[in-house]
N, C-alpha and C positions, 0 to 999 in steps of 0.2 A: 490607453493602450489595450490594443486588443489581441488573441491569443488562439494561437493552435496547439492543442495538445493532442500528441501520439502517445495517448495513457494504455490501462490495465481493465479489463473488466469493466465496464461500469454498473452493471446488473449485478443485485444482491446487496450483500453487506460491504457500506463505507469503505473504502481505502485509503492508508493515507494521502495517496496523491489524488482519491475524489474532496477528501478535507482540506488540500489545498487549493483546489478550483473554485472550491466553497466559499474558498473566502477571501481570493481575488478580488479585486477593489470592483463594486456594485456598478460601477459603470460600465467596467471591462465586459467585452462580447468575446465567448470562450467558441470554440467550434471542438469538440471533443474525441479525436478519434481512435474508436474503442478496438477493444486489444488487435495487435496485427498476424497473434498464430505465435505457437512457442516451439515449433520443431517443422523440421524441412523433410517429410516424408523421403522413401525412395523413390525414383522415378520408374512405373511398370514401364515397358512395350509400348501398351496402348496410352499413354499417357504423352510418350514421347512424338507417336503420332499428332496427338492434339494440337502439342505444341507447336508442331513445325508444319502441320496439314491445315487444312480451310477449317477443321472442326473449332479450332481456336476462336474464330469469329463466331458461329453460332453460340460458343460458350459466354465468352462475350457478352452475346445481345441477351443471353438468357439472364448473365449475373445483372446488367443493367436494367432487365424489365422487374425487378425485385427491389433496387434500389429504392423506389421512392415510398416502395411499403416499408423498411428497414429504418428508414429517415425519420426522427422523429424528432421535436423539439420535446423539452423535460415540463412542463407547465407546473407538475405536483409537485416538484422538486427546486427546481431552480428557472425561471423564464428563461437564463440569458445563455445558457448551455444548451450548446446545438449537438446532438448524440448523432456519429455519422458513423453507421455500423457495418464493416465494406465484407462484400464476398469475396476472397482474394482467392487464387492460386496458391497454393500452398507452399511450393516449391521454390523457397526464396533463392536457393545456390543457384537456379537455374537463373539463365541469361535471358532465353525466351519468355519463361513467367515473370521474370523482375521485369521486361518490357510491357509486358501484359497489364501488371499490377498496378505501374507506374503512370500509367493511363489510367488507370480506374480511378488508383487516387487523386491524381490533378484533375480531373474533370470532377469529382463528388468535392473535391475543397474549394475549386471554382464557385462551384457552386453556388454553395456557403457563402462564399466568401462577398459573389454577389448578392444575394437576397439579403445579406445581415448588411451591408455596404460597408464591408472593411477594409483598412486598405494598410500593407504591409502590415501583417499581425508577427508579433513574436512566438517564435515554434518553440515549447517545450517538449522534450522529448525523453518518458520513461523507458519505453521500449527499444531498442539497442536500432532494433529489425528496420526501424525506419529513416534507418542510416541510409538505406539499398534506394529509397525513395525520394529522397529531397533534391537530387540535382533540376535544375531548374523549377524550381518550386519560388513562387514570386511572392516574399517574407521577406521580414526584419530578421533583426540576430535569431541565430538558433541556437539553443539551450538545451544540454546534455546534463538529464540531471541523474545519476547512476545509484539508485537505490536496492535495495533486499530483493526488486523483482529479478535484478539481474541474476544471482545468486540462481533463483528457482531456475531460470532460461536455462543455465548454465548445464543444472542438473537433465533438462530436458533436450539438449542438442548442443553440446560443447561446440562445435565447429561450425553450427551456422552462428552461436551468439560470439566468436572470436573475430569472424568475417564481417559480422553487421557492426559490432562494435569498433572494430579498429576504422569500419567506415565511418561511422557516426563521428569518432573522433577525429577526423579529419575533414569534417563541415561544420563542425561546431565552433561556433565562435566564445561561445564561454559553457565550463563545465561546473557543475555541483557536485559535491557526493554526501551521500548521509552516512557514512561511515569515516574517519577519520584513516582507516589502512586503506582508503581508497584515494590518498590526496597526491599518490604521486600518477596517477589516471592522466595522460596527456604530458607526462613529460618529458616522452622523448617526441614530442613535436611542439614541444617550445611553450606550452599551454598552461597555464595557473589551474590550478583546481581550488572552487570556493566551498568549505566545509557547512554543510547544510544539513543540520541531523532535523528528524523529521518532529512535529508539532502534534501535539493533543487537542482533541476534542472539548474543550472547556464550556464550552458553551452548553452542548450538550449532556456532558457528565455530571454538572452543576443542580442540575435537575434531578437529579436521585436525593431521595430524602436522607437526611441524617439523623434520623431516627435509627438507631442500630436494629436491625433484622433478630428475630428471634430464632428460627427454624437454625440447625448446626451444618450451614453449607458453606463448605472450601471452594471457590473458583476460580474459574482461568478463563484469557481470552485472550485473542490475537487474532490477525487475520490470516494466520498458518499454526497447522500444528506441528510445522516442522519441530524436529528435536527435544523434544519432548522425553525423559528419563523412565520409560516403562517401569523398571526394576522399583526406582524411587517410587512411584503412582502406586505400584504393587504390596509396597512394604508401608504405605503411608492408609492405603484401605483396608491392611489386615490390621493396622495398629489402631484404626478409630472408622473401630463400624458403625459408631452412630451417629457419623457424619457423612455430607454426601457430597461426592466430588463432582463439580457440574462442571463442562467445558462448552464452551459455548465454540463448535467445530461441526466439521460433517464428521460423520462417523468413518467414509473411507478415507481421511486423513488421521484416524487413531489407530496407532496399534492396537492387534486385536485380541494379546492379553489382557489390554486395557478394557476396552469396549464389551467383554465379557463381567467385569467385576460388577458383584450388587449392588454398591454404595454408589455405581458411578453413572452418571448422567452425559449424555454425549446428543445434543442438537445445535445446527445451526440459527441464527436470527439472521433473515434476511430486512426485515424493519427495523432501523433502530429504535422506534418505539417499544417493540416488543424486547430489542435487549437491554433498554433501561428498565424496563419493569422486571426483567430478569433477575440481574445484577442487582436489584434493589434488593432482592431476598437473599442476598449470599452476607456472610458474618464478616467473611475476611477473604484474600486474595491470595494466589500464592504463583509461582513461578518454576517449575516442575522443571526443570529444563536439564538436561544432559551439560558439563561443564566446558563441553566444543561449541553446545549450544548458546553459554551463557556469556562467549565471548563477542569485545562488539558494543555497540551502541542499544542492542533490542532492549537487552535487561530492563535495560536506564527505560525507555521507553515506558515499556511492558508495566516499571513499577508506578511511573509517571501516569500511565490513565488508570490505573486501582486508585491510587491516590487524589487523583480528580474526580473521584467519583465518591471519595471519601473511607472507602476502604483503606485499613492494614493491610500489610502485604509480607511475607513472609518468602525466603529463599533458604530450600537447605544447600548449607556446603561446607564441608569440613573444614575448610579454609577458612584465613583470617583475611580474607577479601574487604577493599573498601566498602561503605556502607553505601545500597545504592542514592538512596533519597532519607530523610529525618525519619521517616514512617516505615523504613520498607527493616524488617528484624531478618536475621543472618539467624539459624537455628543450625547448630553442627549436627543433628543427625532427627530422626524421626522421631524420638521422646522431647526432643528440645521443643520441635515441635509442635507436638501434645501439649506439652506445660504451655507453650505460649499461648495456644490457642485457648485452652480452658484460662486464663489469666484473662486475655482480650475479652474473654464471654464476661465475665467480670465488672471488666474495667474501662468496655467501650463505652461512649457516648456521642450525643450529638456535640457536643463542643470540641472532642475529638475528631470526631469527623470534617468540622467545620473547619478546624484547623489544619487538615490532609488535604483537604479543597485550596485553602490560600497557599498553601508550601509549593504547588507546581502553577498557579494562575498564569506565571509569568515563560512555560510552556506553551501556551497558548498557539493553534497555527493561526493567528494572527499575529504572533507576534515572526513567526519566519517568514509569513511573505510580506511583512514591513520588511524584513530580511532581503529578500529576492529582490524589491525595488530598489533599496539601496545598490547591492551589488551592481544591477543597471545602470545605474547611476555612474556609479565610480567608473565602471566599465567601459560602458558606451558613450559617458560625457552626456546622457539623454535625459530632461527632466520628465519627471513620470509622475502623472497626477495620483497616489496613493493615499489622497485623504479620507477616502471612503470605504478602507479595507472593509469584506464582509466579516 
């Protein structure tokens, strides 16, 4: 089975839906097409000329003679991932640029699709936006898999991700969501929604030693710093200054009460090499999150890769909330805190560790996209060679 994905970013740090491409069965041929734009500009004057004037064409041939410098196969990364990185129009509401765009992308996944020699690939589809694009697009089933990126979109242009999405949902032949308040997605068009919360990195977090760190560093990491509890961060640095709160983020995604404190450390890792050796220095993990924040599947997430990495992981909340994982301590307020973390200095070890490693193994994102062939299966009545998940 071979595969188009309308993903998020693929430059920089992992995402979940680059760790599920990842590990896509080794034989599958993926064509990747990176992010499609999160907001529909206004249209100026001179814009609206373009569109409806001769300039359209030399625009055109300009985005087209860029193309094949853009184009690039991943060789450092993965061979079988083809990165198809398109100059679009920006202007999705428009009728003229969705004509425009629509052409760029069936001719760049032609492409593809000839030189790799694939034939009917199945479409998976994060981004809502290329909903506007798949009419006549010559694919197998498409796959609408509605994850946290939609969220972000949302916040970024409410009214082009309602329009793209109700599109989307009406070419989709089967839908995911990782979020379980997302399962009634598709039901007033008659459509099952399959619940598919997202997978861990095992492979890779496995690799940090369990040798417990000695330096006093609390850390955090996600691939957003949305939501994030300033006031808590604030009150948790004045209470233990001689620890250092490292988030592995950009800095213009921190509030900048935060990004001002002494104790706190605010850089991204665009290598995962470099954020394993990171996270190897951190004592313990924590979850800083605003309680709007910590609704949802993230949390669970969130506690699930500290924990594969063999970190503790600690959440404050004054609540007597379920517990998220065996490992993950519920501390009611910011002394609770304290005591546990001076306790873990204590009482961590490698066999602790070792043991926060096997509690999520079975997180694995191999073990969700055995997930996703199944569902195929049941779905489409289609057998799918999946013995070779990567």
């Amino acid at each position: 089975m071979d595969w188009i994905i309308f993903g998020d970013e693929w430059h920089g740090f992992p995402t979940p839906i680059r760790h599920l491409a990842n590990h896509l069965a080794a034989q599958d041929k993926i064509i990747w097409i990176n992010a499609l734009g999160t907001s529909s500009p206004k249209l100026e004057s001179e814009d609206i000329l373009q569109l409806w004037g001769g300039n359209l064409r030399a625009k055109r041939r300009q985005r087209s003679s860029t193309r094949e410098q853009m184009k690039v196969v991943l060789p450092g990364e993965i061979k079988r991932i083809s990165l198809v990185d398109l100059n679009l129009l920006p202007w999705h509401l428009s009728s003229p640029a969705r004509r425009s765009n629509r052409m760029t992308i069936h001719r760049e996944i032609q492409w593809e699709i000839h030189r790799l020699n694939i034939k009917r690939p199945t479409v998976l589809v994060i981004n809502p936006i290329a909903g506007f694009y798949l009419d006549g697009l010559d694919c197998g089933p498409i796959i609408y898999y509605k994850t946290d990126l939609h969220e972000k979109l949302m916040a970024s242009d409410r009214e082009l991700i309602q329009a793209a999405e109700a599109r989307m949902l009406s070419r989709a032949d089967l839908i995911l969501v990782s979020e379980e308040k997302w399962l009634d997605t598709g039901k007033h068009l008659n459509k099952q929604a399959h619940y598919l919360p997202y997978g861990i990195d095992t492979a890779s977090l496995n690799h940090i030693r369990e040798q417990p760190a000695e330096e006093k560093v609390l850390g955090f990491f996600d691939d957003s710093a949305k939501g994030l509890d300033a006031s808590l961060i604030q009150a948790v640095s004045a209470r233990l200054p001689e620890w250092t709160l490292d988030f592995v983020a950009s800095e213009d995604e921190i509030p900048s009460e935060i990004s001002k404190l002494e104790n706190v450390q605010i850089e991204p890792c665009d290598r995962m090499e470099d954020f394993l050796e990171r996270i190897s220095t951190w004592k313990a993990s924590w979850i800083p999150l605003t309680p709007e924040a910590r609704e949802g599947h993230r949390p669970v997430l969130l506690a699930a890769q500290s924990n594969a990495a063999g970190l503790a992981t600690a959440m404050v909340s004054p609540s007597t909330e379920q517990a998220l994982l065996p490992f993950v301590d519920y501390s009611k307020d910011v002394d609770s805190l304290a005591e546990w973390l001076e306790k873990l200095s204590e009482e961590d070890s490698e066999e602790k560790r070792h043991q926060r490693k096997q509690a999520v193994s079975n997180k694995d994102w191999r073990n969700k996209v055995e997930q996703i062939y199944s569902i195929l299966e049941q779905v489409f009545h289609k057998k799918t060679d999946h013995r070779r998940v990567g």
